[in-house]
Structure formats: C-alpha cells, structure tokens
C-alpha positions in Angstrom: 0.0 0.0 0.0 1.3 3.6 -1.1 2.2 6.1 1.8 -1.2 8.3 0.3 -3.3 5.2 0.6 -2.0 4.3 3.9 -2.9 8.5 4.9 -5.9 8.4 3.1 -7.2 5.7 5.0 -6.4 7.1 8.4 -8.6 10.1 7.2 -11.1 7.6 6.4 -11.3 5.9 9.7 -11.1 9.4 11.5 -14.2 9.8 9.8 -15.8 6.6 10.7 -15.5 8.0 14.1 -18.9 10.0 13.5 -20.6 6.8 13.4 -22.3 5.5 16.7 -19.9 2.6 18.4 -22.3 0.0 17.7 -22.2 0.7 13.9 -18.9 0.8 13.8 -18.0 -1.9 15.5 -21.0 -3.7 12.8 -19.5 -2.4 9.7 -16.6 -0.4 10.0 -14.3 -3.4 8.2 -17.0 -3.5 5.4 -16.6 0.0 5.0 -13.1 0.5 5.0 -12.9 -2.8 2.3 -15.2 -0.5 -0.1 -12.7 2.3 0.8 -9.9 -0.5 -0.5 -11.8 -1.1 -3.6 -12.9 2.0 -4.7 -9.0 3.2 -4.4 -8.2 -0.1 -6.2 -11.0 0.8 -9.3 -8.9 4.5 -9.9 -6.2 2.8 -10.0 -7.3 0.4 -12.4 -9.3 3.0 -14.5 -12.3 1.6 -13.9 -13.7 4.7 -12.1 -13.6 8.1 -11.8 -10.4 10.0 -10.6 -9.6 10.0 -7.0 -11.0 13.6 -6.1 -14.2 12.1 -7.3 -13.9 8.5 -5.1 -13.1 11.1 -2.3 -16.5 12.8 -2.6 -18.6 10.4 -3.0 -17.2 8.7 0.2 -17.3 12.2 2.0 -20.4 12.4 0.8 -22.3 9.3 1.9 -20.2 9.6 5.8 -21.5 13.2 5.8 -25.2 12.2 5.0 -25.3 8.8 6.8 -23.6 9.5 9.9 -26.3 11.8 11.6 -29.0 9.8 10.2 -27.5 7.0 12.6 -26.8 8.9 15.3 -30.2 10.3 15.3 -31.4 6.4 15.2 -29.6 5.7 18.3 -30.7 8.5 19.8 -34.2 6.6 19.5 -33.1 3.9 20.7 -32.0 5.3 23.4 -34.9 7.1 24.2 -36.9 3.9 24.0 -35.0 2.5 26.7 -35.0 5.8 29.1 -39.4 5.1 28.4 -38.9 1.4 30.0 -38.3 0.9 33.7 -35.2 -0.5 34.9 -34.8 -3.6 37.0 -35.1 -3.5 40.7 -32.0 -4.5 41.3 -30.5 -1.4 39.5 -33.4 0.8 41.2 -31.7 -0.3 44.2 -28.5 0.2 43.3 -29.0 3.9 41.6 -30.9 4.7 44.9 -27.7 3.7 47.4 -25.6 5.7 44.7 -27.7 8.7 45.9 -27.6 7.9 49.1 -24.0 8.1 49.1 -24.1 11.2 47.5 -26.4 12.5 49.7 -24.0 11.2 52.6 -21.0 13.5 51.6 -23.9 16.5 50.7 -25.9 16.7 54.0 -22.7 18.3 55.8 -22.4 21.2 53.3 -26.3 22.7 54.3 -26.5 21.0 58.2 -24.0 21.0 60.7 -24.0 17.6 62.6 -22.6 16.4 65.6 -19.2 14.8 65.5 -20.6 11.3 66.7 -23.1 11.2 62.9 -19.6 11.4 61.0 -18.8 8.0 60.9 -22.0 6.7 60.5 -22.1 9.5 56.9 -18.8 7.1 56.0 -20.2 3.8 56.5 -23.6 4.6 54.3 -21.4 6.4 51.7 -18.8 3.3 51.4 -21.8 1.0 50.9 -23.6 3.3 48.9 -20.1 3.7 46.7 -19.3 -0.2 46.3 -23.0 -0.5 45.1 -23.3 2.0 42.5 -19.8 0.9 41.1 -20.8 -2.8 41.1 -24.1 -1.2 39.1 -22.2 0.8 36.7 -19.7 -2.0 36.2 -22.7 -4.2 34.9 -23.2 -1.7 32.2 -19.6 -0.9 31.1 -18.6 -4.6 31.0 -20.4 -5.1 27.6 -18.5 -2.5 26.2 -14.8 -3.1 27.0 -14.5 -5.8 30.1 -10.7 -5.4 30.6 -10.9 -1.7 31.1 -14.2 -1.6 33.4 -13.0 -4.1 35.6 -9.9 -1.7 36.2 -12.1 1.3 36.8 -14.3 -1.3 39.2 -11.9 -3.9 40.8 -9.8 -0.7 42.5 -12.6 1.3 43.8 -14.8 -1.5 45.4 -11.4 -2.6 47.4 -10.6 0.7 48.7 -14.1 1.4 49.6 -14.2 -1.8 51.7 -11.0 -1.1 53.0 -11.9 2.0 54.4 -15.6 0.8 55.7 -13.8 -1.6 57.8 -11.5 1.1 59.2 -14.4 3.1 60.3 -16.5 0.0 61.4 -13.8 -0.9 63.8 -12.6 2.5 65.0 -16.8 2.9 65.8 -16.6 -0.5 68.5 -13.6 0.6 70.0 -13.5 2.5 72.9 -9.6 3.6 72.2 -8.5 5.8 69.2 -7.4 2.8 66.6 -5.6 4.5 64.9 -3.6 7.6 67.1 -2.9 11.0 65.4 -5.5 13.3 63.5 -5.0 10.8 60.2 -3.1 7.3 61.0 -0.8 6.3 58.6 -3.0 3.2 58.2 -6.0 5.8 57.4 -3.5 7.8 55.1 -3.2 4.8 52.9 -6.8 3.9 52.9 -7.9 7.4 52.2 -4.8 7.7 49.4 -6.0 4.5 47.6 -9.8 5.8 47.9 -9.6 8.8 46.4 -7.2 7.5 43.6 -9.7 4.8 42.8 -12.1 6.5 42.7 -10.6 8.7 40.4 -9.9 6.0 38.2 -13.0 4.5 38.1 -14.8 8.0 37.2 -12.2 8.2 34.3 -13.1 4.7 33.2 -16.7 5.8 33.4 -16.0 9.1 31.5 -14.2 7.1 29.0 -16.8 4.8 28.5 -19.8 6.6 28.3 -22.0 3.8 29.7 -23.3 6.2 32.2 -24.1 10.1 32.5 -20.8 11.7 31.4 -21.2 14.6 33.4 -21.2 12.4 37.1 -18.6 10.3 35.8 -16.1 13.6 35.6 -17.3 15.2 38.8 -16.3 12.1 40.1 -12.7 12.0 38.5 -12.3 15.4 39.3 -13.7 15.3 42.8 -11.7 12.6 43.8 -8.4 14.3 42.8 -9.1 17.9 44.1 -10.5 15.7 47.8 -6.9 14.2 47.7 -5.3 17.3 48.5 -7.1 17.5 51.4 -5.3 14.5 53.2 -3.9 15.5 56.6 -0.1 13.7 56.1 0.4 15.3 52.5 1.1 19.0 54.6 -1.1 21.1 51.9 -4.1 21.4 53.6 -4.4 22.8 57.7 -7.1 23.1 59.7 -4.9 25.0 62.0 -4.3 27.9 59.1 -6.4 26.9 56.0 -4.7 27.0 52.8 -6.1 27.1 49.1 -5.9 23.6 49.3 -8.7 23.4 51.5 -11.0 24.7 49.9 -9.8 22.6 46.6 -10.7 20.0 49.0 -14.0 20.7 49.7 -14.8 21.5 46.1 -13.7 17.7 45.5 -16.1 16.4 48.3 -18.9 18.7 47.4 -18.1 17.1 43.2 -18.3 13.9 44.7 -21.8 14.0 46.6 -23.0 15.6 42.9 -21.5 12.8 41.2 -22.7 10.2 43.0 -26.4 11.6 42.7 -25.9 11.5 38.9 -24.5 8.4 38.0 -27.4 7.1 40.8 -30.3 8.5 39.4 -28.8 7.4 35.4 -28.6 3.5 36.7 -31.8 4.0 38.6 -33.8 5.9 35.9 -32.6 4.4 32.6 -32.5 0.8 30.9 -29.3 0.4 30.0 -29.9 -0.4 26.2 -29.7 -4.0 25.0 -27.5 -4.5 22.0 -28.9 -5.3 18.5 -28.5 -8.2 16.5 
C-alpha cells in the first residue's frame, strides 16, 4: 500500500469516528474494504479520478452519519421510556444515598458522633453504584471496566472496615488526626475512585457529566489528606477549599451516576 493510501485511509477511519460505536464496530471493516476497492478501481481505471472516489465517500459519511446517530438516539430514548430492573433501582438509589451522605454536611451541621455513621452509608452506597455501573460498562470493554471497578470497590471496603472498627472501639485505633493506616486507605480511595470515574467518562455507559465530577472530585478531595502537609485546619490553605470542592463534586457525582442506573435501561444491543 502507497504512503497516500495508507494516509488516506487514516482520514477515512477518522471519519468513521462520526458513526455510533455499535455501527462501527457492525460495519466499519466492510466500509473501509469499499474504501480499499474503490481506491483499487482509480487505480485500475475503472472509475472516476480519485478527487471524485473522495466525494462520494465524503459524501455518503456526511449524510449517513447523523441519520444513525439520530437512530440511536431513538433507541436510546426507547430505553430511558422502560423501567429499569429492581436490582438497579436499588442500586442507583444507594448511589444517591452516598451522594447525599458527603452532601448533608455542606447545608447541616451535625454532631461529631453522625460522621462515621455518613462514612459507612457512603462506602456502601459507593461499592454498590460501582458494582451497578460496572454491569453496564462490562459489555462494552470488560478489561478496562474491571480496572475502573476492581480498585474502587477494594478501597471502599478497605476503608468501611476502618471506620466500622474504629466505631466498636473505645480507644482511638488508629492515634494522630490521620493514621498512617488511614493515610493509605484514604490515598487509595480517592485514587480509585478517580480511576474508576475516568473509566466511566471514558466509556460513556453512564451520564458523562457524574462520571467527571467524580474523577475530578476525587483528585481535588486528595489534597485534602492530613499527612500530604497542603491542607491545615490550623491555618487553611487554598488547598482546602480545593478540597471541599472535591467532596462537594463527589456527593454531585454520586447523585448522577445514581439516578442514570436508577432511571434508565441500560440499552440491550442489537443483533
């Protein structure tokens, strides 16, 4: 193959980009083979030069491409009409919960002893929604969602367990304002969690705009960890506050990605 074909079909499958996943992955070979054979035919003589071949093609992508996207869009909207199972009801609605969790703090101001109890229903909460949305993304890349999920439900159990125990304990588990065992937890919570909302973003299986509070939320709460020395509750620094932006992203994402699993059908694909 000549270095212009070999551009000209990059260009090409650039352009098959405008094309809904699910037709592409249906009949993107197809279409690049007619791309092959109607190179082959100029060559050959058999057709039209190749500014001509290049139209055509152009044309077709440019008149068939929002014709399918509009058609999924349908599709899509036929499954947002249908209720989803109770399972993922329940699932959406502890995704909410969990958001609501990190939320309530932000608008009431509740006593020291509720704290742990806001951990332990957003942890559960978390690992459920991310099981949930795990069930959607694994049709659509099973390697990849099971590194956004795998992570996050770890370090969310990791850290429920923490709390659990530091709650039956009449002595301070672990000693200091953030244990180095808590340090860990809360490092490889927050990084998991940004991970999985980047999987999730990436993905699209669920509402974009929660998935990237989520990733974003997660990394600006990080900077809010006691040992890392940028945020004091002695002398605040801009870092809290980045902080509490994080947290405050976080209770918003978890409300959106809880009330997409909840609300909408995750749609079946065709055949």
């Amino acid at each position: 193959m000549s270095f212009g074909a070999r551009v000209g079909e990059r260009v090409y499958r650039g352009l098959l980009r405008l094309y809904p996943p699910e037709f592409r992955d249906r009949f993107s070979g197809e279409m690049v083979q007619l791309f092959h054979d109607k190179l082959r035919d100029v060559r050959t003589g058999s057709a039209s030069g190749g500014t001509g071949a290049w139209l055509r093609l152009l044309g077709d992508v440019v008149v068939t491409a929002p014709s399918e996207q509009l058609r999924r869009n349908r599709t899509v909207a036929h499954s947002l009409s249908s209720a989803p199972p109770i399972s993922a009801r329940a699932l959406g609605a502890a995704g909410i919960a969990a958001g609501a969790a990190i939320l309530v703090a932000f608008v009431v101001d509740l006593p020291q002893a509720v704290f742990p109890w806001r951990i332990v229903l957003w942890n559960l909460g978390s690992i459920g929604l991310i099981l949930a949305v795990h069930r959607r993304q694994a049709g659509i890349a099973p390697g990849l969602a099971l590194v956004g999920m795998v992570p996050a439900v770890a370090a969310n159990a990791w850290y429920l367990v923490m709390t659990v125990l530091s709650m039956t304990r009449s002595d301070p588990l672990f000693p200091g304002t953030f244990g180095l065992v808590y340090f860990w937890a809360g490092l490889a919570l927050w990084l998991s969690t940004a991970v999985f909302g980047s999987v999730a973003l990436r993905l699209g299986a669920v509402s974009r705009i929660g998935a990237f509070a989520i990733a974003l939320g997660a990394l600006l709460a990080l900077t809010g960890i006691d040992r890392l020395g940028l945020a004091s509750q002695s002398s605040p620094t801009l870092f809290n506050t980045l902080s509490l932006a994080g947290i405050f992203l976080l209770g918003v994402g978890w409300i959106l990605l809880g009330t997409d699993v909840a609300m909408r059908r995750a749609p079946q694909p065709s055949h």
